[in-house]
VOPAGU-2260 file (C-alpha; in pm, 1 decimal, decimal comma):
REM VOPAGU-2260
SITE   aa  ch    i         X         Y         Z
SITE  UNK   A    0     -45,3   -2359,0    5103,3
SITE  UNK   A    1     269,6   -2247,6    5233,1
SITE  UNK   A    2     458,0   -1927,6    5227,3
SITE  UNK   A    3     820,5   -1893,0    5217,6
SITE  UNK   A    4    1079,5   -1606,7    5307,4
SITE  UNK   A    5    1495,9   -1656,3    5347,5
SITE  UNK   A    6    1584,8   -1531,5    5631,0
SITE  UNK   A    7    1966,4   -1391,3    5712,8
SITE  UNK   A    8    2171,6   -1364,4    6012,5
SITE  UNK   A    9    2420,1   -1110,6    6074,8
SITE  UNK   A   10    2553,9   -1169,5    6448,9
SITE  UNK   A   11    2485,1   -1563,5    6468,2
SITE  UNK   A   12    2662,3   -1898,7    6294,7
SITE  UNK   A   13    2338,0   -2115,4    6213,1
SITE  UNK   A   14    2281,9   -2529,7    6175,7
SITE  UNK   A   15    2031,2   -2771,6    6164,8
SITE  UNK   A   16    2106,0   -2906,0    6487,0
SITE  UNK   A   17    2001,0   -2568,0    6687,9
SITE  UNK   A   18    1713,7   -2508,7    6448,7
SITE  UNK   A   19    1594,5   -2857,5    6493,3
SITE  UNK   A   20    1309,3   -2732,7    6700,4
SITE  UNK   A   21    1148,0   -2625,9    6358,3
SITE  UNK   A   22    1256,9   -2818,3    6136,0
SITE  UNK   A   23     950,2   -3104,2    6285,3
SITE  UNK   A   24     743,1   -3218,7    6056,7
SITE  UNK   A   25     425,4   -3163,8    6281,6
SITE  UNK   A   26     538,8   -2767,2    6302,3
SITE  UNK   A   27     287,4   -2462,8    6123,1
SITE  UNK   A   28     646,9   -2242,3    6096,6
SITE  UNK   A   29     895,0   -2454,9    5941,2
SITE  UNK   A   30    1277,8   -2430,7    5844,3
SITE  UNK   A   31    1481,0   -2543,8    5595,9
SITE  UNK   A   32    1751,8   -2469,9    5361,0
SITE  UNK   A   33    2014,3   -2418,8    5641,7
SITE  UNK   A   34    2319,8   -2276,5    5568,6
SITE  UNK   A   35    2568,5   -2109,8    5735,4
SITE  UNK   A   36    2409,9   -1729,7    5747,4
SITE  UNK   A   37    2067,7   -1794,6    5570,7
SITE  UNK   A   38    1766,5   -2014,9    5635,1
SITE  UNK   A   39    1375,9   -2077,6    5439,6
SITE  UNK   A   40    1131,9   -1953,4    5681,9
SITE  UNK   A   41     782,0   -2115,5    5593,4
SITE  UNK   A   42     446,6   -2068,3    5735,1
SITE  UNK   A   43     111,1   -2326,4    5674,4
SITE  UNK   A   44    -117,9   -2080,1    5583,6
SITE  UNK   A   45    -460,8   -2102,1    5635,3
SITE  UNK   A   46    -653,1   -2290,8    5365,4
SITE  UNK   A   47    -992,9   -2162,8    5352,8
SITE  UNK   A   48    -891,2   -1805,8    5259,1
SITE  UNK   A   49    -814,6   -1666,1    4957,5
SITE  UNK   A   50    -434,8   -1634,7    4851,8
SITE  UNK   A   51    -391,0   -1265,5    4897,1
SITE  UNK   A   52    -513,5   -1337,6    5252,6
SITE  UNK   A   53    -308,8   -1598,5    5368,1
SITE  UNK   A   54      -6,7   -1402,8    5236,4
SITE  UNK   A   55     -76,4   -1130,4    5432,9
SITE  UNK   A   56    -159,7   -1314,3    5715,4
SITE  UNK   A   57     173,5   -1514,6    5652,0
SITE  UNK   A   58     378,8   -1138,2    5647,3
SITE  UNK   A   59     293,6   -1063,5    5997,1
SITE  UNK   A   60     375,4   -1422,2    6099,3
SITE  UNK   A   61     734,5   -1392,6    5963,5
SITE  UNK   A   62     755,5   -1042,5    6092,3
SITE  UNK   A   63     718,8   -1165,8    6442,4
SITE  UNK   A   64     918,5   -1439,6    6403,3
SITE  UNK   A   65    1185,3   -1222,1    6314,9
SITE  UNK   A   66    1160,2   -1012,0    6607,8
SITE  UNK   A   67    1133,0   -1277,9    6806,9
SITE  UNK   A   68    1434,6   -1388,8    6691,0
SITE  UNK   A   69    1616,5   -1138,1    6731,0
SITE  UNK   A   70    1459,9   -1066,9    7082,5
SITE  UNK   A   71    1539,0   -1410,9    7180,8
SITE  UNK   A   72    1952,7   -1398,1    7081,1
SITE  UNK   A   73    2014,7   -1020,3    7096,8
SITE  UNK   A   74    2102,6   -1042,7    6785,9
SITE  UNK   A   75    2059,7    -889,8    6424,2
SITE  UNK   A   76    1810,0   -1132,6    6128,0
SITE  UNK   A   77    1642,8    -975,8    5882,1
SITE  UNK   A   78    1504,5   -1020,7    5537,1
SITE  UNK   A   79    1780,5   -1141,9    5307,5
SITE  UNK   A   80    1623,8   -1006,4    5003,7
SITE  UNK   A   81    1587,3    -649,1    5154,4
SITE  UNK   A   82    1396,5    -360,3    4977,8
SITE  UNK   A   83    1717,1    -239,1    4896,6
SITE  UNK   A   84    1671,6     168,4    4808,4
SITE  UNK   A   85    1930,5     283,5    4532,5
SITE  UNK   A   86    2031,9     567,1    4275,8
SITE  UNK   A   87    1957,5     427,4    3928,9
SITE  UNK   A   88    2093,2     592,5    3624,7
SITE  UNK   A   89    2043,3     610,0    3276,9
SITE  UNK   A   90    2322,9     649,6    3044,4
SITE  UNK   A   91    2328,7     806,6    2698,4
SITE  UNK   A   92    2580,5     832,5    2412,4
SITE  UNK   A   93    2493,4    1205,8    2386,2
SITE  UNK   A   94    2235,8    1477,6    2531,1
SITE  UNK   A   95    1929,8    1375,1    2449,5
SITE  UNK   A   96    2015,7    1025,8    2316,8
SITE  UNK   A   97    1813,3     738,0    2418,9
SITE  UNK   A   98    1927,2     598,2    2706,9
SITE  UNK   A   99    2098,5     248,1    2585,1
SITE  UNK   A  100    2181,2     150,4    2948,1
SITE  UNK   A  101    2078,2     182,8    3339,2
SITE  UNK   A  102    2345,3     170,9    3643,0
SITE  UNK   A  103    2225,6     103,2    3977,7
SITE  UNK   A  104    2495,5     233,3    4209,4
SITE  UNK   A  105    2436,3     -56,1    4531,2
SITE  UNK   A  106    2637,8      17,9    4850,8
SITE  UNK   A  107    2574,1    -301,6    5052,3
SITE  UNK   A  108    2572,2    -211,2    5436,9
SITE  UNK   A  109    2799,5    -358,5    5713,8
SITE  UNK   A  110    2518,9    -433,2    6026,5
SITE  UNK   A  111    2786,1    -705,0    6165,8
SITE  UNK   A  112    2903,6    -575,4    6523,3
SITE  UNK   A  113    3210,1    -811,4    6659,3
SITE  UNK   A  114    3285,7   -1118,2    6595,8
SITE  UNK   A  115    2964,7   -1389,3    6484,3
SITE  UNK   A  116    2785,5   -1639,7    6761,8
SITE  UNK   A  117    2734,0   -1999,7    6690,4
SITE  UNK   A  118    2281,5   -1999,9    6742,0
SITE  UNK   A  119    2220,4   -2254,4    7016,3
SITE  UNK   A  120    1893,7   -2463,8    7053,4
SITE  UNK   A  121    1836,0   -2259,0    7407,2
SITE  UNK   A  122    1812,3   -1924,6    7194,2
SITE  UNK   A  123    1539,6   -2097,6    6976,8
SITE  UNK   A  124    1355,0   -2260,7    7224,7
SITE  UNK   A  125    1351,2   -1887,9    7350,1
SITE  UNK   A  126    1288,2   -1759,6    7046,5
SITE  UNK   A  127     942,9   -2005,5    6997,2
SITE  UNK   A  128     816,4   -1866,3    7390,6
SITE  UNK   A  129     845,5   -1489,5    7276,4
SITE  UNK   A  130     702,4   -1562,9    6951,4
SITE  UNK   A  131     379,0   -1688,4    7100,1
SITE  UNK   A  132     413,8   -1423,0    7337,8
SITE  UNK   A  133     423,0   -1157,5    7072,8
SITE  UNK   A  134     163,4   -1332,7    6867,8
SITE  UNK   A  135     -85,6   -1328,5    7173,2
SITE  UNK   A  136     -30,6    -976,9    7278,9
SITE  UNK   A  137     -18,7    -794,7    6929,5
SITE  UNK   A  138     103,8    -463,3    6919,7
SITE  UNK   A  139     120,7    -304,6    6544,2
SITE  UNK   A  140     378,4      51,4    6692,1
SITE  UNK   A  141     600,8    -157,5    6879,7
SITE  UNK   A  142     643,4    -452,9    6603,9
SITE  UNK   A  143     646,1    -151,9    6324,1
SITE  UNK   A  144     896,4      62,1    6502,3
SITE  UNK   A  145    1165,2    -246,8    6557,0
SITE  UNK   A  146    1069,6    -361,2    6176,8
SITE  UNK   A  147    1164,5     -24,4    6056,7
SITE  UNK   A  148    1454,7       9,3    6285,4
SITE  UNK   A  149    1598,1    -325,6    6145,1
SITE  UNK   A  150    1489,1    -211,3    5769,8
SITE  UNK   A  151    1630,9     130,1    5813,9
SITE  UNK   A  152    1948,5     -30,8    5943,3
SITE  UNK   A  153    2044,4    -251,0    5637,7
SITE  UNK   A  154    1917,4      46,4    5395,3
SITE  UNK   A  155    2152,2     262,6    5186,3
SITE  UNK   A  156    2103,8     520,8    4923,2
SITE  UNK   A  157    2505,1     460,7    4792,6
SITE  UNK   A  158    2666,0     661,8    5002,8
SITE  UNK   A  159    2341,4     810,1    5197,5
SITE  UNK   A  160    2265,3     606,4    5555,1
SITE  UNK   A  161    2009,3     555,6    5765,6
SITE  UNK   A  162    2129,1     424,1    6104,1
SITE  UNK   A  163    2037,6     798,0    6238,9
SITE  UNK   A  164    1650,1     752,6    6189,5
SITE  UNK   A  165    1735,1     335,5    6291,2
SITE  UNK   A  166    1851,7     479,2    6597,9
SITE  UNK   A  167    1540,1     658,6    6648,6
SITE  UNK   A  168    1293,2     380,9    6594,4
SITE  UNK   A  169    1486,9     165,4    6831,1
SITE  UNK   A  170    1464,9     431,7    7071,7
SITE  UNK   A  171    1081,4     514,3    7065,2
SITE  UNK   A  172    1029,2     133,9    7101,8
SITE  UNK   A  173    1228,9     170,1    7427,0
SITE  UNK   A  174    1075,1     445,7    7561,0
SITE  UNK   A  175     695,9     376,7    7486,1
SITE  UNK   A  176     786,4     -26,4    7623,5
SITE  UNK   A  177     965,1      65,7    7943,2
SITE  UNK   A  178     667,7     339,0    7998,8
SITE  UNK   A  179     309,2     135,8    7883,9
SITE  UNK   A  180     429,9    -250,2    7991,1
SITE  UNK   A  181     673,6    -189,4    8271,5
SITE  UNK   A  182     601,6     118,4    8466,4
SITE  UNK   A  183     258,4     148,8    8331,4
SITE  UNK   A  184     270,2     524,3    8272,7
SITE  UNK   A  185     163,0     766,0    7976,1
SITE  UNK   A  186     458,2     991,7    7991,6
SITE  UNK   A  187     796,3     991,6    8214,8
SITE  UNK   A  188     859,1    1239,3    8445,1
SITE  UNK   A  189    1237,0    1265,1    8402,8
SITE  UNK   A  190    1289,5    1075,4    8088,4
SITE  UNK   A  191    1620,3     917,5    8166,2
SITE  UNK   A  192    1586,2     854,7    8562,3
SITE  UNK   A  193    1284,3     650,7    8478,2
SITE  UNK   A  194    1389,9     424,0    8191,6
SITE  UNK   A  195    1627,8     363,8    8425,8
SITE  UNK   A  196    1418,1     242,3    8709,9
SITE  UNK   A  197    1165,1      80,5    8427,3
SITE  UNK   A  198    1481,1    -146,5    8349,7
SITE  UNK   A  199    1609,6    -164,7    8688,6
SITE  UNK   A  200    1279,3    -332,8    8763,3
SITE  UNK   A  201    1370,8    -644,0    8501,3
SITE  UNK   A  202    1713,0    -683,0    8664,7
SITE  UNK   A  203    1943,9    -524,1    8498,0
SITE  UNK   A  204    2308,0    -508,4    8634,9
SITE  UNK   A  205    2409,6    -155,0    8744,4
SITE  UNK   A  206    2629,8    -177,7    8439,3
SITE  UNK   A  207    2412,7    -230,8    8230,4
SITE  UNK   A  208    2229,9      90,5    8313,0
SITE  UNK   A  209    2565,9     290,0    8296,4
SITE  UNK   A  210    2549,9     232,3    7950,2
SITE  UNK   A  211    2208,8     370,0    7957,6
SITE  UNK   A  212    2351,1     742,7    8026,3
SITE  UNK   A  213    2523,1     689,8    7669,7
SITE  UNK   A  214    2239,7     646,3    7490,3
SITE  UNK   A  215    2040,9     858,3    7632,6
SITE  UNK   A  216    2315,0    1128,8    7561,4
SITE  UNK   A  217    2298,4    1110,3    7194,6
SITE  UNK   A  218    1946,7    1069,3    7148,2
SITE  UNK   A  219    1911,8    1426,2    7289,3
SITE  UNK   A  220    2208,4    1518,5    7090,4
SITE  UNK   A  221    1965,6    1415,9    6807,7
SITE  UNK   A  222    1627,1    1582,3    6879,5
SITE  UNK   A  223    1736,0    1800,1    7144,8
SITE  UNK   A  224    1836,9    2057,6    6913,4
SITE  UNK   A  225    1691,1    2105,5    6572,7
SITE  UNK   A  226    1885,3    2446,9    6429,2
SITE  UNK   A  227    2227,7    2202,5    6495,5
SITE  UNK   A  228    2355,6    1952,9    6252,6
SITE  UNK   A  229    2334,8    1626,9    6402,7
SITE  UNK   A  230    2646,2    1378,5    6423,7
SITE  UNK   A  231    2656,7    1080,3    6256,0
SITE  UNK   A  232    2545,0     726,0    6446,2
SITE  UNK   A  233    2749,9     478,7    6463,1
SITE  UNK   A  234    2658,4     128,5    6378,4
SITE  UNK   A  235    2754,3      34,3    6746,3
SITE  UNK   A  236    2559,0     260,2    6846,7
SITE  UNK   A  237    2249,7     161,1    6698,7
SITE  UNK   A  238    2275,1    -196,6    6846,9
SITE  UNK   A  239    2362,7     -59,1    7152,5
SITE  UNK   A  240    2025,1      71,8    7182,9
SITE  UNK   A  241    1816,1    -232,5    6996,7
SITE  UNK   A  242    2013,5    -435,6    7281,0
SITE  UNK   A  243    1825,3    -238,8    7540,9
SITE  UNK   A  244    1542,1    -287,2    7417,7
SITE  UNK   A  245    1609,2    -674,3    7331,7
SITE  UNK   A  246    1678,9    -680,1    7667,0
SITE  UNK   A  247    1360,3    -579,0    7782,8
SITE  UNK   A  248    1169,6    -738,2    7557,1
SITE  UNK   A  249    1306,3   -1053,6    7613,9
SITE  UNK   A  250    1199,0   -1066,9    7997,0
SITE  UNK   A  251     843,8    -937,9    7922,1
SITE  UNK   A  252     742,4   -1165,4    7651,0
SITE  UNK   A  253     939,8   -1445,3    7777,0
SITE  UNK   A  254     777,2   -1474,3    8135,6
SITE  UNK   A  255     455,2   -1423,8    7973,0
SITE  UNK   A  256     514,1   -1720,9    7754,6
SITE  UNK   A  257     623,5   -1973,7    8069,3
SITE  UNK   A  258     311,6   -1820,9    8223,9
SITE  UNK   A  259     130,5   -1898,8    7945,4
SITE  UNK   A  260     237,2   -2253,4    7913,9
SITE  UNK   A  261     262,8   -2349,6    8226,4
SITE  UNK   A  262    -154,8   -2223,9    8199,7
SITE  UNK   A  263    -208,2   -2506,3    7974,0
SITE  UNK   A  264     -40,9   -2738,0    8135,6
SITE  UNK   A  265    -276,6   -2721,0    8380,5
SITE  UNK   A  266    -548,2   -2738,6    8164,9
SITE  UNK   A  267    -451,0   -3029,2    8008,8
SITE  UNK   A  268    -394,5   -3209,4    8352,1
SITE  UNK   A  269    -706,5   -3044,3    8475,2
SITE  UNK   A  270    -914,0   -3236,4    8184,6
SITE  UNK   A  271    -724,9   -3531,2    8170,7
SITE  UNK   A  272    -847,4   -3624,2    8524,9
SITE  UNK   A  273   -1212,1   -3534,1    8488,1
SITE  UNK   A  274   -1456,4   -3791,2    8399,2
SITE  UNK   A  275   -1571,1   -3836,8    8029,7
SITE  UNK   A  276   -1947,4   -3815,9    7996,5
SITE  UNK   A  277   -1993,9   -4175,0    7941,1
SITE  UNK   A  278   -1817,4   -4283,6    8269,6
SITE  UNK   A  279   -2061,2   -4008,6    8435,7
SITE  UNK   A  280   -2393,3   -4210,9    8271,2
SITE  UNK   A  281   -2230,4   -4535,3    8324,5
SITE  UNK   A  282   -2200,8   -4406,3    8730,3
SITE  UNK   A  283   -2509,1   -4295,6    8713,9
SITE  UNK   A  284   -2679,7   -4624,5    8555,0
């Protein structure tokens, strides 16, 4: 059985050629139905359970695809056929009348931030490492917090946004990563001078963490101060921070994937040169 989901791309150019990776017939996640901003993202589920199962198993599979994805190119994909929220209204001739029609008032949202990539094969050979990083080392709040921040960041309510609470999610995931997987701490000490060092760590160019002080300032314009309306985000913003923590993402999960293959690698060599058992009894005879 497999299970199927279109996938769309809001900062990247796509085609077969970059994608050929899997697009192989031997592959359990397959592509198809390139175009230039969608694709068909298909997983092999597994045959011996029952349907509801394997689509539920197939869910999470796509979901860290996509983050993978998006970890791997710094970029924005997300579920073309999004759970869109909207006002829907019923209109009447007269008070009271039976409604003889519904209006759904649909503002679609702008998530494209400067000018669109062309996807190269490097950023989905990347994208296939951190995937089976991610897949090995599962964790449900950081892969819920960056699902929600990329739902919350395509979702409108006409002319209601959510890049504010998008913002948020993208922030947490920042925080808790740089704190649990890179410093290995429960709770900063000085919130800002240690994400900075947490990112330092990973390489990050001094400019980079300049940019840091930014974000940092309007989160706490956001929480710090509850009686006080909060400013709008900005979409720029928003990707400003899920760049961060792209960034670090993408040099966790990707040197634990080259660590991981270069593992069985060895493995592989490492059985390919021992003896079978019946070279062992022939030896022996």
């Amino acid at each position: 059985m497999w299970i199927s989901c279109r996938v769309r791309s809001d900062s990247h150019t796509l085609n077969e050629a970059a994608l050929r990776l899997l697009t192989l017939p031997e592959s359990e996640i397959r592509i198809s139905e390139v175009s230039e901003r969608e694709f068909l993202l298909s997983v092999h589920g597994v045959e011996s359970a029952p349907e509801a199962t394997q689509v539920l198993h197939v869910h999470y599979v796509i979901r860290t695809f996509l983050l993978a994805m998006n970890v791997a190119t710094v970029g924005m994909f997300y579920w073309a056929q999004d759970p869109w929220v909207h006002p829907v209204l019923q209109v009447s001739s007269d008070f009271g009348a039976p409604a003889h029609s519904a209006r759904a008032l649909v503002a679609w949202p702008d998530t494209v931030v400067g000018g669109l990539k062309e996807l190269d094969a490097v950023e989905v050979q990347n994208a296939a490492i951190i995937f089976g990083a991610l897949a090995r080392d599962r964790s449900d709040s950081l892969e819920a917090e960056y699902s929600k921040g990329l739902l919350l960041l395509r979702m409108r309510f006409f002319d209601v946004d959510f890049r504010r609470e998008a913002f948020l999610c993208f922030y947490r995931a920042l925080e808790s990563f740089v704190a649990t997987r890179i410093l290995r701490v429960k709770k900063f000490k000085n919130d800002l001078r240690d994400l900075e060092r947490g990112i330092g760590q990973l390489g990050a160019s001094q400019e980079l963490l300049d940019e840091l002080q930014s974000i940092y300032t309007t989160r706490s314009s956001q929480v710090a101060h509850a009686q006080v309306t909060p400013r709008d985000i900005t979409l720029e913003e928003v990707m400003k921070t899920k760049t961060f923590l792209d960034f670090v993402m993408h040099k966790t999960f990707k040197a634990q994937g080259v660590e991981a293959m270069k593992a069985r690698r060895v493995n592989r060599v490492r059985k390919a040169s021992e003896p079978d058992a019946s070279d062992k009894t022939a030896r022996g005879a």
